[in-house]
Phi, psi and omega in degrees: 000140190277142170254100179288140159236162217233155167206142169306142161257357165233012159246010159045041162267150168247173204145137214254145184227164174224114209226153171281154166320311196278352177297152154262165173276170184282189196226305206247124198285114190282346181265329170217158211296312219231348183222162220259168181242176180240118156293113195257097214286119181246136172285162197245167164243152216234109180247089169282099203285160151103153179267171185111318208284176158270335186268331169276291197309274286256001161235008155290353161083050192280169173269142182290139150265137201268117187244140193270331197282006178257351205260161175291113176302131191293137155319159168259153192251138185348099175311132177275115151228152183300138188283158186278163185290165183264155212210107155333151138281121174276133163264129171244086159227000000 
């Protein structure tokens, strides 16, 4: 059975109930006489079994999959030219 926690709006406690899913929730503050609560949303952690996941592969060394509009395009590379000729210096005189 799942454990709600509920916090009072005027004695501003918190308290923890252990209720079936299918229950309602309370309306009435179980620590003081008049006042009412609030269901207070706790976050849960979340464990992912099973091959498939990134966190059990990723150190089996799986292969990633290839999305091509994600990978970078290689520069084109640069047209080879021929270096200049070295060229005498003319004497004129």
């Amino acid at each position: 059975m799942p454990i709600y926690v509920y916090e009072c709006k005027k004695c501003e406690q918190t308290f923890e109930v252990e209720q079936r899913i299918v229950e309602d929730a309370l309306t009435d503050c179980i620590l003081c006489p008049d006042g009412k609560v609030k269901r207070i949303i706790q976050p849960t952690a979340v464990i992912f079994n099973g091959s498939g996941f990134y966190v059990n592969d990723s150190n089996k060394g799986a292969s990633k999959a290839v999305n091509p509009a994600a990978e970078p395009t290689p520069a084109p590379k640069p047209a080879e030219t021929p270096a200049p000729a070295e060229t005498k210096p003319t004497t004129t005189a």
